[in-house]
LUMRORO-255787 format. One record per residue: residue in one letter; x, y, z of N, C-alpha, C in turn. Coordinates in steps of 0.1 Angstrom, whole numbers, plus 5000, padded with zeros to 4 digits. Layout:
REM residues N
aXYZXYZXYZ ...
REM end
This chain:
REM residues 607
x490450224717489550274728489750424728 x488650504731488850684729489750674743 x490550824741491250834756490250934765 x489050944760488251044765486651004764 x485850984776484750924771483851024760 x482951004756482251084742480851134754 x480851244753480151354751478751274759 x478451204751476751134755477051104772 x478051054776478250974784477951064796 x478451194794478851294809477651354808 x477351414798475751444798474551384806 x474551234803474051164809474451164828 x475651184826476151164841475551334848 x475651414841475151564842473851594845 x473351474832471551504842471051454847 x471651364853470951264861471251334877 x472651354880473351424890473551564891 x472951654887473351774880473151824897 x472051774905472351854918472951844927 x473951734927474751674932475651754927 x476451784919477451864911476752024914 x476152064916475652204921475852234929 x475452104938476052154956477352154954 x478052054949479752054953480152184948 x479752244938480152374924480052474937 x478552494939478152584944477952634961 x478952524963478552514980479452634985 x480552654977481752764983480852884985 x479752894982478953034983478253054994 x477952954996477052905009478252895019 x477552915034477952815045478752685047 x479552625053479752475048478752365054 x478252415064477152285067475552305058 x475452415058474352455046474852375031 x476052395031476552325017476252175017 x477152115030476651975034475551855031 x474751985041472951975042472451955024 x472752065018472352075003472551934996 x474151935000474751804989474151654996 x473651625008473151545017471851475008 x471251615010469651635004469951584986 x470451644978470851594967471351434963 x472251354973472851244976471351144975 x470751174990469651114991468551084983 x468151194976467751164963468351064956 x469451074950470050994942470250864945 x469950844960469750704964469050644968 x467750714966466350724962466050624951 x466450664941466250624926466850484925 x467650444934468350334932467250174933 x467850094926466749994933467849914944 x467449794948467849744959469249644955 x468749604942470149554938471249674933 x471149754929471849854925472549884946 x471849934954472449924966473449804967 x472849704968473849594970475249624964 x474849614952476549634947477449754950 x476649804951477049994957478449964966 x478249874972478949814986480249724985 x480549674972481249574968482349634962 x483449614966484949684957485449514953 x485449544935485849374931487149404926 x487749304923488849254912488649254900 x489149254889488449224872490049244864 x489849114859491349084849491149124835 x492049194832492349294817492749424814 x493049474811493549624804492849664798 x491849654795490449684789488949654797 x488149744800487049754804486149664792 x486749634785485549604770486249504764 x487649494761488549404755489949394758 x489449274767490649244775491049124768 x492449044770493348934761491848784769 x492348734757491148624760491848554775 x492748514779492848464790493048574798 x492548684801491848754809490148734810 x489448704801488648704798487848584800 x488648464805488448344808488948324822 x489848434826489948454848488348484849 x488148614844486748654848485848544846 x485248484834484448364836484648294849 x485548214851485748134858485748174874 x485948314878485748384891484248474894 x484048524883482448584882481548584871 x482048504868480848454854480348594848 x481748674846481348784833482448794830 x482648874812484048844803484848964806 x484149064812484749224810484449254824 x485249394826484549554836483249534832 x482949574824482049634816480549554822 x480449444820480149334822479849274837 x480749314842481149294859480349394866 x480649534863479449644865477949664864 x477749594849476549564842475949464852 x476049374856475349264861475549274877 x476749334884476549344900476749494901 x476949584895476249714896477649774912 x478549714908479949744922479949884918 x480049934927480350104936481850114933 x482950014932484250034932484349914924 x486249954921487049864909488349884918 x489149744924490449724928491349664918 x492549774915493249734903494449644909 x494649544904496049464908496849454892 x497949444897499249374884499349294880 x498849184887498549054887497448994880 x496649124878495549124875495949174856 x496549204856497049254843496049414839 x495749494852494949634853496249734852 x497249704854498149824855499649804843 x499549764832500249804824501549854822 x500950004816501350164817500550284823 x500650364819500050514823498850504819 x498950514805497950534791496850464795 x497350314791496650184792495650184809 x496250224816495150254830494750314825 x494650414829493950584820492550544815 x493250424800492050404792491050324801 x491750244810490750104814489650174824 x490550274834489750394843488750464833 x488850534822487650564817486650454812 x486950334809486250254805485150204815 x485550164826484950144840483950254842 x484550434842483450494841482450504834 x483150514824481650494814480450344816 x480950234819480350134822479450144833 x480250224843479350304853478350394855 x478450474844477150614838476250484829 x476550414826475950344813474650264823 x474950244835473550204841472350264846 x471450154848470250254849469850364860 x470850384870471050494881472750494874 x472950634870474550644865475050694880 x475850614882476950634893478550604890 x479750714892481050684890481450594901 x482150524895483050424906484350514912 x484050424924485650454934486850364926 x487150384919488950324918489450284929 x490250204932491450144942492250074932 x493250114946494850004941495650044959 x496349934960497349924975498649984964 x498850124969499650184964500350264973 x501450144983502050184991503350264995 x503850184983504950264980506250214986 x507350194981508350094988508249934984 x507949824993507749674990506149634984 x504949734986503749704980503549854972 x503749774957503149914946502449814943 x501149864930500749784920501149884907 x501250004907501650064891503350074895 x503650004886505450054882505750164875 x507050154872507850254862506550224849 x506650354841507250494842506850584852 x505150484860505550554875506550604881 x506950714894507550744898507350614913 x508350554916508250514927508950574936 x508550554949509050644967509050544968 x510150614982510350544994508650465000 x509150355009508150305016508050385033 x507150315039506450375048507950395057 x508650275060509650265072510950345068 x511050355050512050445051511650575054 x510550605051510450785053510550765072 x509550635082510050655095511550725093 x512550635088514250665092514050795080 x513850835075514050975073513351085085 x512351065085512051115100511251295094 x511151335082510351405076508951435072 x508851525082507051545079507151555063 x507351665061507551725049507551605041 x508551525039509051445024507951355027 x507451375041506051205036505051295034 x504651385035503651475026504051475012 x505051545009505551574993505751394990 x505951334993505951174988504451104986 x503251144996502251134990501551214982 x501751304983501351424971501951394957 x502551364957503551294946502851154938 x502751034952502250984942500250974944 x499551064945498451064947498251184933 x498751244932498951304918499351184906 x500051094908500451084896498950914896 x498350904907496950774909495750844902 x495651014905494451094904494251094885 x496151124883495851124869495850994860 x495950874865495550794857493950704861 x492750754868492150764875491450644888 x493250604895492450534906492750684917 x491350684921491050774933491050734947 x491350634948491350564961492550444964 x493250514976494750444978494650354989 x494950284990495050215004496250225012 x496350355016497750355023496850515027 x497850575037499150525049498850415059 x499550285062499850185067499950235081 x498750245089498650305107499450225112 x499550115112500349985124502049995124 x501749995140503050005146503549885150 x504549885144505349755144506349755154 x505649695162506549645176507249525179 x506749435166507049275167507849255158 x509549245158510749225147510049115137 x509349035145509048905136507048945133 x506449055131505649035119505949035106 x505248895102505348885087504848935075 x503849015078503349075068503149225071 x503849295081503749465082505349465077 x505649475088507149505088507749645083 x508549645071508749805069507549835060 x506349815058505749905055504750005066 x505349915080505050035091506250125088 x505950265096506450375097507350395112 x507150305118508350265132507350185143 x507950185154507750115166507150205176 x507550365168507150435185505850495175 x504550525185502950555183502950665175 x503750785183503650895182504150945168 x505750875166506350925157505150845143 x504650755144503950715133502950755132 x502350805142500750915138501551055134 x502551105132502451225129503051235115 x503751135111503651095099502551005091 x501850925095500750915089500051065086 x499451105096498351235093499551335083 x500851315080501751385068501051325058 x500951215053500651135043499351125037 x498451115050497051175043496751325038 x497451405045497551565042497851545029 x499151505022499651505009498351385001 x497851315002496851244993495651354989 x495351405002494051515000494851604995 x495651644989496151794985496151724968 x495951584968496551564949494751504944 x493651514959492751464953492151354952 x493151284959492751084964492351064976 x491150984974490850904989492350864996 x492950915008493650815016492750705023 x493250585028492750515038493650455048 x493850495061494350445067494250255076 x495150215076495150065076496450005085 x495949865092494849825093493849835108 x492749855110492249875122491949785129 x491949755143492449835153494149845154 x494949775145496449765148496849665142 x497449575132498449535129499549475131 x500449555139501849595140502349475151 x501549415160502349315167501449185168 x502149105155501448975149502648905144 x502648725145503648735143502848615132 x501448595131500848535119500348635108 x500648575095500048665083498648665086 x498048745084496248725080496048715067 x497048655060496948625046496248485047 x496948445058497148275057496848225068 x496048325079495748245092495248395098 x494248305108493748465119494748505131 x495348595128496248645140495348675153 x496448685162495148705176496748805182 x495748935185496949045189496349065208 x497549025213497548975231497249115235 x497349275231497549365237496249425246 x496349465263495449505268494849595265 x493849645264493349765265494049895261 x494749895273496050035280496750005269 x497449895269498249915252497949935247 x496449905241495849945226495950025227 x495650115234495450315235496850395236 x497850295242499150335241499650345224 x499450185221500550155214499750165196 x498350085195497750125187497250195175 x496650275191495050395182495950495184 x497350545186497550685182497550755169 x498650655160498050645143496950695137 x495850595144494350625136493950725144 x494150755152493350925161494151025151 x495450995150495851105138495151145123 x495051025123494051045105492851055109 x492351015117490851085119491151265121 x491951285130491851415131492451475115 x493151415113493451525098492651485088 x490951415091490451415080490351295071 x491251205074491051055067489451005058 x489950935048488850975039488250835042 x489050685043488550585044489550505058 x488950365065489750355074489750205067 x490650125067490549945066490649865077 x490049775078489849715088491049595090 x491249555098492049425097491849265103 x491949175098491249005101492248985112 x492249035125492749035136491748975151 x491948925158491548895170491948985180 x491449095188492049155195491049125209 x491249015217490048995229489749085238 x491349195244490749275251489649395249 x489549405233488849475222487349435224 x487449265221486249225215486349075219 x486149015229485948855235485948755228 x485048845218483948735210484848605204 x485948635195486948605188486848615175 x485748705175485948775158486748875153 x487248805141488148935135487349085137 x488549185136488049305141487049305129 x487249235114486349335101485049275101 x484749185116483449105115483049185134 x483349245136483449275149482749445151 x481249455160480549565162481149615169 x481649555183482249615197483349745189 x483949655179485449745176485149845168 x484449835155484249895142483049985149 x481849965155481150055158481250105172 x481650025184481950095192483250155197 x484250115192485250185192485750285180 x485650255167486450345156484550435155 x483650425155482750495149482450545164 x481950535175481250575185482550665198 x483150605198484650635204485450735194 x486050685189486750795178486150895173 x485150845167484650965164484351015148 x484450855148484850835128483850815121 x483650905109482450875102482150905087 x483650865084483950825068484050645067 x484250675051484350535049484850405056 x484550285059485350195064485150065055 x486250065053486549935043487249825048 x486449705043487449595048488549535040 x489749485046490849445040490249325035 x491049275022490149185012489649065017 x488349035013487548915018488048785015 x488948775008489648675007490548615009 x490948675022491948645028491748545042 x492748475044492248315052491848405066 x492348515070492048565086490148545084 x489748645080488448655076487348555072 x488148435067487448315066487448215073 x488248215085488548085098487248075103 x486748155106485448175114484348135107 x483648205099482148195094482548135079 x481648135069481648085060481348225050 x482348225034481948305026480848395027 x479648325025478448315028478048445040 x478448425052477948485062478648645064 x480048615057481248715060480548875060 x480148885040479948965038478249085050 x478249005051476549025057477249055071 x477748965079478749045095479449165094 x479949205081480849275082479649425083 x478849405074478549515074477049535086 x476849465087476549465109477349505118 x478549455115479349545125480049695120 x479149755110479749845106480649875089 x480849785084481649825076480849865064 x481349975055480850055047481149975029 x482149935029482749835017483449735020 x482749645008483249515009483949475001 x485649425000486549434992486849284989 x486749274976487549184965487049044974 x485348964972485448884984486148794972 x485748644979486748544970485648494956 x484548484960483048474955482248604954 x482148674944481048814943479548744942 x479248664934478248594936477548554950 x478048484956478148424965477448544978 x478648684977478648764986477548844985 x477548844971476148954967474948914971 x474748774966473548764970473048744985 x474348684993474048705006473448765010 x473948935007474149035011472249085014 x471749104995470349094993469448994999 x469448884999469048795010468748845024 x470448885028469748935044469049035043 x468949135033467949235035466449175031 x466249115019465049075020464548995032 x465648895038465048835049464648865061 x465149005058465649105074466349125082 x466949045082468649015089469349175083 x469249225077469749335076468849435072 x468549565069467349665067468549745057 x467049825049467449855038468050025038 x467650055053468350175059469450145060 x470250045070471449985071472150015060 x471649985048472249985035472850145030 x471850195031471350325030472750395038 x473050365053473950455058475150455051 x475250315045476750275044476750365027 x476250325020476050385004476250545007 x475550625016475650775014477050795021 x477550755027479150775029479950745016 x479350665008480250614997480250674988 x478750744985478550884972479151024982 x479451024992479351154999481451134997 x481851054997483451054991483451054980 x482850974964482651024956482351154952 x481451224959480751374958482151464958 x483151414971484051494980485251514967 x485251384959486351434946486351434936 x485051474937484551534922484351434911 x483751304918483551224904482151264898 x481351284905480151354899480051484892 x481251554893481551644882481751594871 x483251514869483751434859485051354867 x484151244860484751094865486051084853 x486551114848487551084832488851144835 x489751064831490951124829491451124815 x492451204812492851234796494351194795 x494551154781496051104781497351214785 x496651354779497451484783497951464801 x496751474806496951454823498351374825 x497751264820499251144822500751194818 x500551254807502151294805502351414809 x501451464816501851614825502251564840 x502151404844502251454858502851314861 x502951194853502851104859504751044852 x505451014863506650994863507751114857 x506951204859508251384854509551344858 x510251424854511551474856511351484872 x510551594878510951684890510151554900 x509551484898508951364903510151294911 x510351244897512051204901512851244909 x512951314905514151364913514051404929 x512551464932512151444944512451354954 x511851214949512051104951513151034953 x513851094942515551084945516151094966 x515851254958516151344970515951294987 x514451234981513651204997514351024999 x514750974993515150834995516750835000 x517550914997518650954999518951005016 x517851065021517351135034516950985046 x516650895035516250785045517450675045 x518650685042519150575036519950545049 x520250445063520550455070521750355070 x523150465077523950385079524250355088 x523950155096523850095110525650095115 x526550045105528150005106528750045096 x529550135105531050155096532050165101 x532650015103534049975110535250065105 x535550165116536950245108536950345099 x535250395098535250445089535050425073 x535050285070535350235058534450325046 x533450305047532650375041532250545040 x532450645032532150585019533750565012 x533250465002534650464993534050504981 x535250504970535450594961535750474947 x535750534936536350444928537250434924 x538050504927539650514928540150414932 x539950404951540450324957539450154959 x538750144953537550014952537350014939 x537950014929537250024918536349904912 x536649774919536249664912535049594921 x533949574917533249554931531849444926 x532349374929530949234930530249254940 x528649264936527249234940526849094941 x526549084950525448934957524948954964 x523648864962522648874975521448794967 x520648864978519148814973518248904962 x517148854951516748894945515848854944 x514648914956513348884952512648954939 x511048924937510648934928510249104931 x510049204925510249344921508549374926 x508749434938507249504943505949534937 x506749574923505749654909505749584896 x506949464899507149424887507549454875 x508449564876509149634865510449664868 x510949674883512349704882513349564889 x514449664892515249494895515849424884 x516349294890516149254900517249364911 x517449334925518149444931519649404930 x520149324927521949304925522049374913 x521449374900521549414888521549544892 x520149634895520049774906521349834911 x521749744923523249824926524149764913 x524349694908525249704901525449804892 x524349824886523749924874524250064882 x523850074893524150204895525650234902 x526250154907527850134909528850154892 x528250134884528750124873528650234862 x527450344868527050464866528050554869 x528250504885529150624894530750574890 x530850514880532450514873533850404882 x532450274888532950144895532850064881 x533649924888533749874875533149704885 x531549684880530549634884529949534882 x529849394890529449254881528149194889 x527149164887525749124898526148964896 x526148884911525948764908524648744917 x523648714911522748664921522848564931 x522648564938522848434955521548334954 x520548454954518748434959518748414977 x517748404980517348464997517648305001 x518048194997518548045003519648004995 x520648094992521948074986522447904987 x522347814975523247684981524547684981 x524547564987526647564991527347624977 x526947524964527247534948527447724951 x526547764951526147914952527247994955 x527447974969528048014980529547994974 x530147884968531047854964531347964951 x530647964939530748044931530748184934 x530348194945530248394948532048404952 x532148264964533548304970534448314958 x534748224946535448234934534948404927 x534148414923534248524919534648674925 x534648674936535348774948536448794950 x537548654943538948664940539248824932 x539848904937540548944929539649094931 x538749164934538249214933538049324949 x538049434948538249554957537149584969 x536149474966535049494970533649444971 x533449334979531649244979530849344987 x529449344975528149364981527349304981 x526849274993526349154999524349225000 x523349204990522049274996521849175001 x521049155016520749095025519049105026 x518348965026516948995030516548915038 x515948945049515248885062515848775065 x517048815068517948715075517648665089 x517348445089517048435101518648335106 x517848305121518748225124519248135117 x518748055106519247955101519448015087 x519348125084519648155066521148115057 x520748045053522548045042523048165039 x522648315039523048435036523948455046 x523548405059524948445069525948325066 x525848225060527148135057528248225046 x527148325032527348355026528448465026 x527948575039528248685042529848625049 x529648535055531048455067531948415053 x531748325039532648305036533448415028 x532548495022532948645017534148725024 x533848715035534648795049536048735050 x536048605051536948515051537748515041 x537648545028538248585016539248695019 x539248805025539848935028539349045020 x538349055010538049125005537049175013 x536549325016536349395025534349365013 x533249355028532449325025531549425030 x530249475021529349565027528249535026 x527249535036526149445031525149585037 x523749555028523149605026521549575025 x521149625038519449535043518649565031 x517949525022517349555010515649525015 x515549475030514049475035513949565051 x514149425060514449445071515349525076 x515549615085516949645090517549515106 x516649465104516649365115517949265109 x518349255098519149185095520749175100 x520649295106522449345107522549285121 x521449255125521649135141522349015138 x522248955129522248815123523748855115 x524448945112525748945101526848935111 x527848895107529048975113530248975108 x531249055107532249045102532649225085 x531249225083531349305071531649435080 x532449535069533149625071531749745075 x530849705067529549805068528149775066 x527449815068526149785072525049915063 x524749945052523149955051522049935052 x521250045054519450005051518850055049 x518550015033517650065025516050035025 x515549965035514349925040513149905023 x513549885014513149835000514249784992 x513849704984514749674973513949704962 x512949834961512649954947513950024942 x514150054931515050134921515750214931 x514550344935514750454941515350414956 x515250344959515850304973516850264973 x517250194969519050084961519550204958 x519450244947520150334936521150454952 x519550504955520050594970520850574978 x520950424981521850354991523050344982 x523150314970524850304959525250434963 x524350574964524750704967525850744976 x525150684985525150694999526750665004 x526650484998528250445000528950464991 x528450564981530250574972529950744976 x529550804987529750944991529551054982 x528350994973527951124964527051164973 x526051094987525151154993525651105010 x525151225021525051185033523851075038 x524550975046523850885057522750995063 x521451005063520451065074519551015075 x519550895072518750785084519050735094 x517750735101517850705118516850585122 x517350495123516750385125515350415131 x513450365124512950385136511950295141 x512950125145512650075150514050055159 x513949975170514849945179515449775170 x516549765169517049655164517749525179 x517249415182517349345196518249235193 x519349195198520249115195519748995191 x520248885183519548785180519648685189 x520548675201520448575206519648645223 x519648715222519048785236518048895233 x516748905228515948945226515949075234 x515849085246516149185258516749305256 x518049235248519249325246519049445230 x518949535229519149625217520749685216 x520749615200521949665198522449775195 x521049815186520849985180519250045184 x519350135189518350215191517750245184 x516250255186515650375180516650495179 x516650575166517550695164518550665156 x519550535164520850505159520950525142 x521950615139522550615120523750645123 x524750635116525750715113525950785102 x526750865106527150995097528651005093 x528951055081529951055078530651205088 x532051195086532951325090532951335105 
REM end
């Protein structure tokens, strides 16, 4: 496949759009709402020419399995049959005419560098190749921390909750800038992050640290950091999810949450987040399959809900970029209405795109149905599509939609990337306990030091597992280093083999993940302890875990178990780097909820 589309293609895209790309060129000369007005008037046209099915899809952000826009491995090729009855992108484009492409790993869309690169040009070109040429919006949930979809040789960051406990405007700017540079050059232009919800509930299952803390304020002013750094490298940010998230103790993966908070809370605890990215400009907002009554009665999810999406985020706020819904195929979104009806509510109550439903068929035609039936108008359509070319316009895909393989090795996983990244994960690495001082040690006096724990499966799917991680990097720093995996339900057998192999040794590391009341990891961590060999354990998710331990000499939290996170935390405790993380959620005893053991703020410091 060329790494560069051919000549015919942009041309085509040049004259069909050429005044669209005039205004954006030439608007710096002009006025800015004169420029606006111009590129408005240009837009409109261009969606003029459209026919009605070409609108429809305008609206649709899908899924599509392969590494190739054109030739993808036959059992990629046989997902797509069997989910949308086409073999390719190419294909997928050609027949539903989608406005956007959501890349997943799972999906087998993210590879390498290169290999995106190519599949991102491929999609464009499939895009100019129709009868109204329009560039597609790219996506990927590229959050950084516990949800990536591109791995190494990506650069991975910290997640949302570590930069909270770093507590740096700065590094969550330079950490989105970072990786919105390294999304722009392999060309998804649209991120789904910074993560607005404030996690006030220890027990949400599906936010957790990829919130940014517990308190409103401190997470709106790092969000609006994060979007600043996305617009500086050129990527749609979208903040997510709306109206709030953060205090749910059901997935909306797998069920409709229903969030109890009044009114006054919501304005307390909520919408400070999203008032922040609106004001700094936020390019898209995501919705979330939430019940919020004092919001909206009705008991529709907020992403099927007018009251919320139009009269609160659009009429109230004040918001009037993109609004996208969190994926249609998720069970919140579907408790209520049927496939069928989803797509067609959502965008009644406002929403501008419709993401990854479970059925594109299905959705699509709904969609065209209500309009010919009237249930929806072809204006309706109309508002939502010129917000969607009017963010396309905003990043220059109508100039040129293509990325080049050069771009990629100029920017994407560098040296100075790195090491950034390094730097900024090191800043967040928070130390809850250190009995006496224990930590840091040295390899002098610890030289021998067994890893156990848990070893989920790797965010991105390229690094890890995380006992191997610290080990690898204890063994770097001149320890002498052995990983025995546990897993997150260690059995007795297990448990028995860690305690044998701890004989004799200077030192257990214990990674710990979402330890509850009943986990075998605290049986693990108790018989460790009991041995006499001095034990450090190390939260590799939650920092909520160090409620549930007792007995270890010390306590980390690395709030991920990514490369860059671990590695930071081995730093940390063998004292090549300072503890300057500050917890920024409140951590509440396990058996008395009431009670907080560690504050918001709480880290320790060496010296």
């Amino acid at each position: 496949m060329p790494h560069r589309a051919p000549s015919p293609s942009r041309r085509t895209l040049l004259t069909v759009t050429a005044a669209v790309t005039a205004a954006a060129v030439t608007g710096v000369t002009t006025p800015a709402h004169a420029a606006e007005d111009s590129q408005d008037d240009k837009l409109r046209i261009l969606l003029s020419r459209m026919s009605l099915e070409e609108k429809v899809g305008q609206l649709f952000v899908m899924r599509v399995y392969g590494h190739s826009a054109t030739d993808p491995d036959q059992a990629d090729i046989d997902a797509n049959l069997k989910e949308t009855g086409v073999r390719t992108a190419a294909e997928l484009i050609e027949r539903y005419h989608v406005g956007g492409v959501i890349y997943f790993s799972w999906a087998h869309n993210t590879r390498d560098p290169h290999q995106i690169a190519d599949l991102s040009n491929g999609i464009q070109r499939a895009g100019l190749a129709q009868p109204t040429p329009i560039p597609l919006l790219i996506s990927t949930d590229q959050e950084h921390g516990i949800v990536c979809r591109v791995g190494e040789p990506a650069t991975l960051l910290p997640g949302a909750m570590a930069l909270g406990a770093g507590g740096s405007h700065a590094d969550a700017r330079k950490a989105a800038q970072i990786a919105g540079a390294e999304l722009a050059a392999v060309g998804i232009r649209q991120n789904y992050a910074p993560v607005a919800d404030v996690n006030v509930n220890p027990a949400n299952p599906v936010i957790g640290v990829r919130s940014y803390g517990s308190d409103p304020e401190a997470v709106a002013a790092l969000v609006a950091a994060q979007v600043k750094g996305y617009q500086r490298a050129g990527v749609a940010a979208t903040s997510k999810h709306f109206p709030g998230h953060g205090d749910t103790a059901v997935d909306s993966h797998y069920g409709l949450p229903t969030i109890t908070h009044t009114r006054a809370q919501w304005e307390a605890l909520d919408a400070p987040p999203f008032r922040a990215a609106i004001a700094a400009g936020i390019d898209s907002i995501m919705t979330a399959h939430i019940v919020v009554p004092s919001l909206d009665p009705s008991g529709d999810p907020a992403t099927l809900s007018r009251p919320i999406l139009t009269g609160i985020l659009r009429e109230r706020l004040g918001y009037d970029g993109v609004v996208v819904t969190d994926s249609l195929g998720m069970e919140g979104v579907r408790t209520k209405y049927g496939d069928e009806r989803v797509p067609v509510l959502a965008l009644k109550a406002g929403v501008d795109q419709l993401l990854n439903p479970p059925n594109l068929s299905v959705a699509w035609n709904a969609v065209l149905k209500a309009v010919k039936d009237g249930e929806l108008t072809e204006d309706r359509l109309d508002e939502s599509i010129l917000r969607i070319l009017r963010l396309k316009a905003r990043l220059g895909l109508f100039k040129d939609p293509y990325v080049t393989r050069a771009e990629v090795d100029r920017t994407v996983g560098t040296a100075a990337h790195r090491a950034h990244a390094d730097r900024i994960a090191e800043r967040t690495t928070t130390l809850l306990v250190n009995e006496g001082g224990f930590l840091p040690v040295s390899r002098l006096s610890h030289p021998r030091v067994l890893v156990v724990g848990a070893d989920p499966a790797s965010p991105s799917g390229t690094t890890g597992p995380p006992t191997t991680t610290l080990a690898g990097a204890l063994t770097e720093l001149g320890f002498t280093a052995r990983a025995l995996s546990t897993g997150i339900t260690p059995t007795a057998a297990r448990i028995e083999e860690a305690v044998a192999a701890a004989a004799g040794q200077d030192l257990v590391v214990v990674g710990t993940y979402n330890v509850s009341a009943t986990s075998p990891q605290r049986t693990l961590v108790a018989r460790l302890v009991a041995t006499g060999v001095p034990v450090v354990t190390v939260a590799i998710r939650n920092p909520y875990d160090v409620a549930r331990i007792q007995g270890q000499r010390a306590t980390l939290a690395a709030y991920s178990w990514t490369d860059v996170e671990l590695r930071a935390a081995v730093r940390v405790l063998a004292g090549r780097a300072e503890p300057r993380g500050r917890l920024p959620v409140p951590v509440q005893s396990a058996d008395d909820p009431s009670k907080v053991l560690f504050p918001v703020g709480h880290g320790l410091s060496y010296g």
